[in-house]
DRENFI-864336 format. One line per field, with one value per residue (C-alpha): residue in three letters; chain; x, y, z. Coordinates in Angstrom, 1 decimal, m for minus. Layout:
N
res <- [Ala;...] .
chain <- [A;...] .
xx <- [X;...] .
yy <- [Y;...] .
zz <- [Z;...] .
//
This chain:
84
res <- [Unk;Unk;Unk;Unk;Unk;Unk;Unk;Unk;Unk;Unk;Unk;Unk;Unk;Unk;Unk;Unk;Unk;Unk;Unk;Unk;Unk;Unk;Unk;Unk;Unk;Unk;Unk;Unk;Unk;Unk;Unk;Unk;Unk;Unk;Unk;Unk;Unk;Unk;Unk;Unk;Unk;Unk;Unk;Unk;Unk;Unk;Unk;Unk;Unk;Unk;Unk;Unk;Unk;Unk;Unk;Unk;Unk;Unk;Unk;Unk;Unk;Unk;Unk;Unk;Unk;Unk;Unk;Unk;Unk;Unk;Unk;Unk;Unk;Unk;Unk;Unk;Unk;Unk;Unk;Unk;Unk;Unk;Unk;Unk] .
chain <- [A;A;A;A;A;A;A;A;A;A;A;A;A;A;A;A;A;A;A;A;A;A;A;A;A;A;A;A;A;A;A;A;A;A;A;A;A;A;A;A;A;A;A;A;A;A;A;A;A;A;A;A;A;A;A;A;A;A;A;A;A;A;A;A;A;A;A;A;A;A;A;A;A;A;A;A;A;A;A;A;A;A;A;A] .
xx <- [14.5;14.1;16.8;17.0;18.4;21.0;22.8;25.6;26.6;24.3;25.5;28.3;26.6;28.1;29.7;27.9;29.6;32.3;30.8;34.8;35.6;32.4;32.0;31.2;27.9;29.4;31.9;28.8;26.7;29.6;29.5;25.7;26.4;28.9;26.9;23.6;26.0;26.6;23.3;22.0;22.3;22.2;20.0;19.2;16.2;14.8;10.8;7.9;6.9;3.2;4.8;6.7;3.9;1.8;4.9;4.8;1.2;1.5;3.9;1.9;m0.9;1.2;3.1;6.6;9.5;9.9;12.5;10.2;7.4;9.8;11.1;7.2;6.4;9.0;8.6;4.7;5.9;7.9;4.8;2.7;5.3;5.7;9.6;11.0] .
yy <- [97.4;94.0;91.4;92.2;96.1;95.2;92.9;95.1;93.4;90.9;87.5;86.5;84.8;81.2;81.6;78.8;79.4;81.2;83.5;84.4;80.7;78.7;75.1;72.9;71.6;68.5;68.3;69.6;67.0;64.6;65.7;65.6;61.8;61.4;62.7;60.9;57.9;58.1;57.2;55.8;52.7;53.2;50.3;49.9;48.6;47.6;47.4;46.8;50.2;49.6;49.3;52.7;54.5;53.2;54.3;57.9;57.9;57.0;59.2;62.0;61.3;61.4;64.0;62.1;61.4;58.1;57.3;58.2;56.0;53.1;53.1;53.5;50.9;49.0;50.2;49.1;45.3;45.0;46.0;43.6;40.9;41.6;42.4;44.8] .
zz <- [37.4;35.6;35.2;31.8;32.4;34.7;32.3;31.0;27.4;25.6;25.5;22.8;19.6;19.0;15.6;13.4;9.9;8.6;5.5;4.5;4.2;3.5;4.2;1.1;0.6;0.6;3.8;5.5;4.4;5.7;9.0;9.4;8.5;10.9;13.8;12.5;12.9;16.9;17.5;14.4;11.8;8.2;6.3;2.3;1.3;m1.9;m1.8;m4.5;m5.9;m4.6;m0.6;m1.9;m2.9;0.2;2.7;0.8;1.4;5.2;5.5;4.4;6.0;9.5;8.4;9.5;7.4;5.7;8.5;11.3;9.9;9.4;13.0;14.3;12.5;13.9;17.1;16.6;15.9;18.6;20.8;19.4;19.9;23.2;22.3;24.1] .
//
């Protein structure tokens, strides 16, 4: 007999949404922000369109997100300073 036959009831499902009463796009979108900010820091940039097109490109070419590549290339300066 394997470990899985002698359990008696499957495990209770954690309830992630409610489909009676939805959550609204945007209070969800509020508190992925809010969580993003316990461990995170929100920074605006504005940058020539040719460093845009050449981040999109890196990006793609690493397959990351914009805000990966940022903080790896951040990361990468820090290294090279000997910062850290």
């Amino acid at each position: 007999m394997s470990p899985r036959d002698s359990v008696t009831s499957a495990p209770e499902k954690k309830t992630t949404r409610d489909r009676n009463n939805p959550t609204s796009d945007r209070d969800r979108v509020r508190a992925y922000q809010a969580r993003k900010r316990e461990t995170h820091k929100e920074i605006k940039v504005f940058i020539s369109a040719e460093n845009k097109q050449s981040l999109i490109a890196l990006c793609e070419e690493a397959g990351t997100t914009q805000a990966e590549m940022l903080e790896q290339l951040i990361e990468a300066e820090i290294k090279r300073k000997g910062r850290a």
